[in-house]
Each structure stands twice: as C-alpha cells, then as structure tokens.
C-alpha positions, 0 to 999 in steps of 0.5 A: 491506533495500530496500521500493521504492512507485511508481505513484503520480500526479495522477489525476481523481476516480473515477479508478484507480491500482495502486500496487507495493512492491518488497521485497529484501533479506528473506525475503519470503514471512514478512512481512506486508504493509501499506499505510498512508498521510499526507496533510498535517497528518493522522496515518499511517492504516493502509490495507490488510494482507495476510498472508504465504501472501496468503490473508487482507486487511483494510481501512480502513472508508474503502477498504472495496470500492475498494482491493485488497491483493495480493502475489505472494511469487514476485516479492516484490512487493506491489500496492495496486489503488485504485479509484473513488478519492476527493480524500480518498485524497490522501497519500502511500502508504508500504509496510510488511514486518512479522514478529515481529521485523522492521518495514520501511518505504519511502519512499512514493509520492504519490497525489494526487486532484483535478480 
C-alpha cells in the first residue's frame, strides 16, 4: 500500500496550489479520503474528507470556501485545490484512505505560505 502527496511548495499569500495523493496497492474506490495537515508545534488537524462514490465532502471551518477535495477513483488519485491561501495554511499536508477495516496514511508534503 502506497499513498504518494506532491504538490506542494513555497507560495505568496492569496496564492493557490493543488496538492495530489496518489494511492496504490488497495481497492481504491471503498475508501474514503482525508486530508489533514501539522504545522510545528500544533495538533494533526483534519482538513477536508471525501466519500468513496466522491458525491459528498466536508470541510474545516477554517477552508470552508477556499479548499476542494475531489478524487477520481478511475486514476486512484485524490486532489486538494487550495485557494486564497493563508500563512496560517502553513503544514505539512498528509493524505488519508480509510474503510472500516483499513486507515492509510502518506508521508505528506509541505505547504509553506509566506511573503
């Protein structure tokens, strides 16, 4: 099982990225996906979660109206737009495949948001 994040970079604030989470090895499709991410010193913060048929997402409070969570289970690849972003959107942003039975994670990828 391999969840692989990239995209992610040095970006101005109000600045946008799309961060990728490759996923092999499962059956993708029966997973629901999650991103969450950890700035220094802070707890691990659940971002954004899409269902498994990707007809339903949830957000933070805080990326409510500038993230999008989408997937597209043909490619087993899942995507985070991020928008207008922030110096507080600062973290590493790790990539999450969960069911029942099962809870994957990736190693992550760094956002890092300043001037």
């Amino acid at each position: 099982v391999q969840l692989v994040e990239s995209g992610g970079d040095l970006v101005q604030p109000g600045g946008s990225l799309r961060l990728s989470c490759d996923c092999r090895g499962f059956t993708f499709s029966r997973f629901g996906v999650s991103w969450y991410r950890q700035a220094p010193g802070k707890e691990r913060e659940l971002v954004a979660t899409i269902i498994s048929s990707g007809s339903r997402s949830t957000y933070a409070d805080s990326v409510k109206g500038r993230f999008t969570i989408s997937r597209d289970n043909a490619k087993n690849m899942a995507y985070l737009q991020m928008n207008s972003l922030k110096p507080e959107d600062t973290a590493v942003y790790l990539c999450n495949a969960r069911n029942s039975r099962y809870d994957y994670w990736g190693r992550g990828t760094q956002v890092t948001v300043s001037s």
